[in-house]
N, C-alpha and C positions, 0 to 999 in steps of 0.2 A: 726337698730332702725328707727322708723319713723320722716322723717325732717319735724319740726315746724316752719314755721317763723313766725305767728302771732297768737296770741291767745287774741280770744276775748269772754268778760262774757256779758250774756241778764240780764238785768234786772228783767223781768215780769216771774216768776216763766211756771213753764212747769209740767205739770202731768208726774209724772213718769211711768207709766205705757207704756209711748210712747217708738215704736219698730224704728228702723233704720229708715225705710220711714216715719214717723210723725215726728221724731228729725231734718230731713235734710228738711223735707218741711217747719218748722218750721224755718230751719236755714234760708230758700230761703224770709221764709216773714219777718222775723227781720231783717236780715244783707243783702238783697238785692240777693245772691248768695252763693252755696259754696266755698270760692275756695280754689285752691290746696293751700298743706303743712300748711293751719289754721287748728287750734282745737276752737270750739266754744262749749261754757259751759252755763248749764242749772241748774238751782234748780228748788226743789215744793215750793210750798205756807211756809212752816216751816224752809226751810232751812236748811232740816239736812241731806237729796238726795241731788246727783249732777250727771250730765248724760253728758259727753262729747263727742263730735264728731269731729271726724280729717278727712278731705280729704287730702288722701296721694299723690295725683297726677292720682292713678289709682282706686284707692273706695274709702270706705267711712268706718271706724270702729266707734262703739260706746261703751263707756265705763262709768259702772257706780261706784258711790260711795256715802256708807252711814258711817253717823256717829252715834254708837251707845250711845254715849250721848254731848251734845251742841249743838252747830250748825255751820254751816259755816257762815264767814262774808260777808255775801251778801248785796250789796247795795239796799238800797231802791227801790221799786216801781217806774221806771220813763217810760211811754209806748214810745216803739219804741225808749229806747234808751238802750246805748252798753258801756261796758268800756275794753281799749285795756290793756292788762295784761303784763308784761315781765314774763321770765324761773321764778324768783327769786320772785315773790308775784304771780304766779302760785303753787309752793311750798308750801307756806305759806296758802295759801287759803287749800289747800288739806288735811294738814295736819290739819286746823282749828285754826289757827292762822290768827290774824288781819293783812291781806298782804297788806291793803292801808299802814299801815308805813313802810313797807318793801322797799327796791330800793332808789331812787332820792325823791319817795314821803314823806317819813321820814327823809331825809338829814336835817341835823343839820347845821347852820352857822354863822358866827359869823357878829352880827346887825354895 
C-alpha cells in the first residue's frame, strides 16, 4: 500500500475536470510543494466530487470520488487556506460523514 503520513484538504474548490498535471500544479500553488508520502484533497464548487493526490516518494497517483447523493463536509471558502486531516476524519470525510467531530476535535470532557 501506499505510505501516508500527512494528509491535507484545500479549501477553495478545484474543477474536476483537472487531469494529474493541473491537480499537482494546483497542489504546488496552494500548499507550496508536493511532497512525498502527503495526499492532498480537492472538491468542485457542490461538494459532492473529491479528487485526491498522493505523492508516494517516486509519483504522483490521482484518485477520485463522487457521491451519488449529499455532499461531503467540506469547510468553507477560506483562499489559500489548508486544513491537516488524520487516517480517522479522512474516513469519515469519504464516506460523507461530518469528520470535524471525528478524533480529538470531537473529544468530550468533563468542565
Amino acid at each position: 500500500m501506499i505510505r501516508i503520513d500527512s494528509i491535507w484538504l484545500a479549501t477553495e474548490p478545484m474543477d474536476m475536470r483537472a487531469g494529474t498535471e493541473t491537480a499537482l500544479a494546483r497542489v504546488v500553488a496552494v500548499f507550496g510543494a508536493a511532497k512525498p508520502h502527503c495526499a492532498y484533497l480537492f472538491a468542485n464548487r457542490r461538494a459532492n466530487r473529491m479528487k485526491v493526490l498522493v505523492h508516494d516518494g517516486l509519483g504522483i497517483w490521482l484518485a477520485a470520488r463522487r457521491l451519488n447523493q449529499g455532499r461531503f463536509f467540506w469547510p468553507g471558502v477560506r483562499h489559500g487556506s489548508e486544513v491537516e486531516l488524520d487516517a480517522e476524519q479522512l474516513q469519515a470525510l469519504v464516506l460523507g460523514l461530518p469528520w470535524q467531530r471525528v478524533g480529538s476535535g470531537g473529544a468530550i470532557t468533563v468542565l
